[in-house]
N, C-alpha and C positions, 0 to 999 in steps of 0.2 A: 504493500500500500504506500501512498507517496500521503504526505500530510495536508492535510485538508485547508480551508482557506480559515478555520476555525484561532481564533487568538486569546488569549490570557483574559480580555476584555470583555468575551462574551460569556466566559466558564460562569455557571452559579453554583455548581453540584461536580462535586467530583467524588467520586465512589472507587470503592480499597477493596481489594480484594483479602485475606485475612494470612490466612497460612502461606511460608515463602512468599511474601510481599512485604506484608506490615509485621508478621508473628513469627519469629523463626523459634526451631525447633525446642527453643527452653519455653516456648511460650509468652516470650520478650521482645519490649518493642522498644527500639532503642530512645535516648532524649534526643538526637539529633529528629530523627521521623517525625516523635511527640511536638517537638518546638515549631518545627515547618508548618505540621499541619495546625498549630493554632495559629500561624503567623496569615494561613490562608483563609482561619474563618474569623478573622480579625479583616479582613478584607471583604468581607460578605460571598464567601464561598461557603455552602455547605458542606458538611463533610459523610458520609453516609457509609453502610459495610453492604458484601453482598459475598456470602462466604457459602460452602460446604457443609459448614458446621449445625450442629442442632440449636434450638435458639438459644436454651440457657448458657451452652456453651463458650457462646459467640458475645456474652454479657460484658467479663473482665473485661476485654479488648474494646468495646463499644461506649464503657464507660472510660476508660483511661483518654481513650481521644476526642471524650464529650461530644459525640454524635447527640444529635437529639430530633433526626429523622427516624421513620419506622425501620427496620431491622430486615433486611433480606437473604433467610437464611436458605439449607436445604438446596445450596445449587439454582434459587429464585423458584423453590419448591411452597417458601412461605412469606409472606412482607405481614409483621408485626411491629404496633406501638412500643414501646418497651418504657414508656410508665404508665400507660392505661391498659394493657394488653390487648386492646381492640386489633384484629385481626384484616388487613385490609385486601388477603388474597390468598388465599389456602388451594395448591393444585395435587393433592391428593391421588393414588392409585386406586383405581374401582375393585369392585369387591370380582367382576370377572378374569382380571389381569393376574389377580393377588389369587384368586382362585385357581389360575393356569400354573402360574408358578409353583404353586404347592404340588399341583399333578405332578408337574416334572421333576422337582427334584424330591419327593416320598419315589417314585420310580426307580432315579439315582442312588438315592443314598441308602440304599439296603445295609452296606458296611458301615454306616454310620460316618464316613469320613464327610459330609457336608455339613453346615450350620446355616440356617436360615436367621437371617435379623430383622426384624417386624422396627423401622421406629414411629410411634404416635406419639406426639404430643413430645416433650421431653424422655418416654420412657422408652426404654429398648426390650423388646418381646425377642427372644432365642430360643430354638427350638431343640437344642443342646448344645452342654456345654462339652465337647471332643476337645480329642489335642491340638484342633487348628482354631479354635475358636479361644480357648486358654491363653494360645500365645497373641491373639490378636488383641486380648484383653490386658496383657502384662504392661504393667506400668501407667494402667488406666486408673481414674475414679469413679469412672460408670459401674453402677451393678446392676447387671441385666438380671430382667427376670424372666426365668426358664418354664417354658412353658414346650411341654414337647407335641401337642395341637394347638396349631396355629388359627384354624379356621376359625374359632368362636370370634376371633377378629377382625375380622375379614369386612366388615360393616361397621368398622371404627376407623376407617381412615388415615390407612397408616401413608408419610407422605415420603417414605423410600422404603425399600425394602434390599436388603445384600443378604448374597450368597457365598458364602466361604469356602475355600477347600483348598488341600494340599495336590489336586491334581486337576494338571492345567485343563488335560483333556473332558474330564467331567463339565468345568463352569464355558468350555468352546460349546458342547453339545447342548448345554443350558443355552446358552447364549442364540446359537440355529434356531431352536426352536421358539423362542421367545421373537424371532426377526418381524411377526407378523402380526404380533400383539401390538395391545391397546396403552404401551408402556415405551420409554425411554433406556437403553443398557447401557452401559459400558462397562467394560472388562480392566483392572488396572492389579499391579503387583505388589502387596505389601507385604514387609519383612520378608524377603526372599525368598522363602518359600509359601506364603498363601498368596492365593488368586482369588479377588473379588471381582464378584457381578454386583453390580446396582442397576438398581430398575427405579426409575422418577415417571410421575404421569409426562404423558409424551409431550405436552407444551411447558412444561415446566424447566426454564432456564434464567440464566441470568439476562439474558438481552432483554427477554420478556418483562421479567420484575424489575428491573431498572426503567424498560421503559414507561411502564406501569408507574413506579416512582416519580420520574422527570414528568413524564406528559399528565397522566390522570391526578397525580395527588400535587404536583408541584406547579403545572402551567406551565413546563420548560421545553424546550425542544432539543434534539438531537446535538444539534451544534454549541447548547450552552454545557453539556456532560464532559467531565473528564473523565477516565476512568484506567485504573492500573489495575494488572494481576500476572499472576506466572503460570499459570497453566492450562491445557484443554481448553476447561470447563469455563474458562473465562474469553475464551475469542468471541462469541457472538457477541459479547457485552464491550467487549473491547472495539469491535466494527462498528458498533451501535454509536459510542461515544462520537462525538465530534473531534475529541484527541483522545487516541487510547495508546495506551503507554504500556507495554512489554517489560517485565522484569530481566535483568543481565542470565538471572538463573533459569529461567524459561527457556522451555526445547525450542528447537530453533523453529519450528510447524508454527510455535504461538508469534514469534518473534516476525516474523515474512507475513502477517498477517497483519500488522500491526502499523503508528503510524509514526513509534518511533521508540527505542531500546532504551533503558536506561540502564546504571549497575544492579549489582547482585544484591541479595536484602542482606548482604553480611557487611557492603559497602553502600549502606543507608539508600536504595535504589530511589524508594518514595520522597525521602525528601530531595536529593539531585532530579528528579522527574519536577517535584514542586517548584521549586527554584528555577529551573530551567522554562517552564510555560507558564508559573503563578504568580513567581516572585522575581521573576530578571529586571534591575535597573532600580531595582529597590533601596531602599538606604537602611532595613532591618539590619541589624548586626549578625541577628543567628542568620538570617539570608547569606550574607557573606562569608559566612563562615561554612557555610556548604559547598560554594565555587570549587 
């Protein structure tokens, strides 16, 4: 993508992506990121999240940078208040999708090497706890509750659902058969040896909830959105923007996509990305100090 005619003067909302952007892996966000981006809503930029994570999750990080827009979590699975909890867009998996899934993998998992993860609301429904779902939980503070049938659920709304397992071949065969459903997958690798499926209802993204955000709740248009993140899941939302800004650490698929690269979140990317479209030609001190 070559950069749009969009400038520093029209931005009102710029929206962060969470993990490897803003949060890295201690769950930390550096003071250099924190100080930029108050410097940006001291300028009348909002600042907004639109993360992966489940909502309460997504709290710490939402409070530290005093957002006080509705909260887009779930992959733009969910846009909530987060001090009135008013819910402004919930896109949920239907009870037939959620019902397929279960066929398929009760099919597969005879050995028991699969784990299904229901999440509603804050809480995470597991259909057992095996040794691939143990290690996905090490070092967690979630506690899932195990529930080895799933269907009594199935009519609660759950707004992902993942499949776990230590063989790749089992969650490809998952994946085939789901191509046709009424649901969104992706396949990705955590801790090198588990392979997750996630399944989102099929409109459920961030381009969507953002857009949702900027145009329905905010009055804004395309070209007033900034928007950064480092992965996938984050390019439609990053095309959407009028500037969307690629993290250093971002596969190079997200980066070619984009409308222009900053560094790595270990070399403060968000606020060199701020500084560079928000705050260039400023007389901030912390501005300068980001050059």
């Amino acid at each position: 993508m070559t950069v749009t005619s969009t400038t520093a003067a029209d931005i009102r909302l710029l929206v962060l992506d969470l993990d490897g952007t803003i949060v890295d892996q201690s769950d930390h966000i550096s003071d250099s990121v924190a100080q930029s981006l108050e410097l940006v809503k001291r300028r009348g930029v909002a600042v907004a999240i639109a993360t992966g994570r489940r909502y309460r999750p997504s709290l710490p990080a939402y409070d530290l940078i005093g957002s006080t827009l509705p909260l887009i979590c779930y992959e733009g699975g969910l846009i909530r208040e987060r001090n009135t909890g008013f819910t402004h867009r919930h896109w949920p998996l239907g009870p037939p999708v959620l019902s397929q899934i279960l066929d398929h993998t009760e099919r597969l998992s005879l050995d028991g090497r699969l784990s299904v993860h229901f999440y509603i609301e804050d809480d995470l429904y597991v259909s057992n706890l095996n040794d691939v779902s143990r290690k996905f939980f090490e070092g967690s503070t979630v506690v899932p509750i195990v529930l080895s049938d799933l269907r009594p659920l199935l009519n609660r709304a759950p707004t992902k659902v993942m499949v776990l397992s230590d063989d790749v071949e089992i969650i490809t065969s998952l994946s085939t058969q789901l191509k046709n459903s009424d649901s969104r997958t992706r396949i990705r690798e955590y801790k090198s040896s588990i392979t997750l499926l996630e399944a989102f209802h099929p409109t459920a993204n961030k381009r969507l909830a953002v857009r949702c955000l900027a145009e329905e709740i905010m009055a804004l248009r395309p070209e007033n959105v900034m928007a950064i993140g480092d992965d996938f899941s984050d390019i439609e939302m990053l095309e959407y923007a009028g500037i969307g800004v690629a993290m250093g650490n971002a596969p190079a698929a997200v980066k070619a996509r984009t409308d222009w690269v900053t560094t790595t979140i270990e070399e403060d990317g968000v606020a060199r990305a701020v500084e560079r479209w928000l705050l260039r030609d400023k007389s901030d001190a912390v501005a300068q100090t980001l050059v």
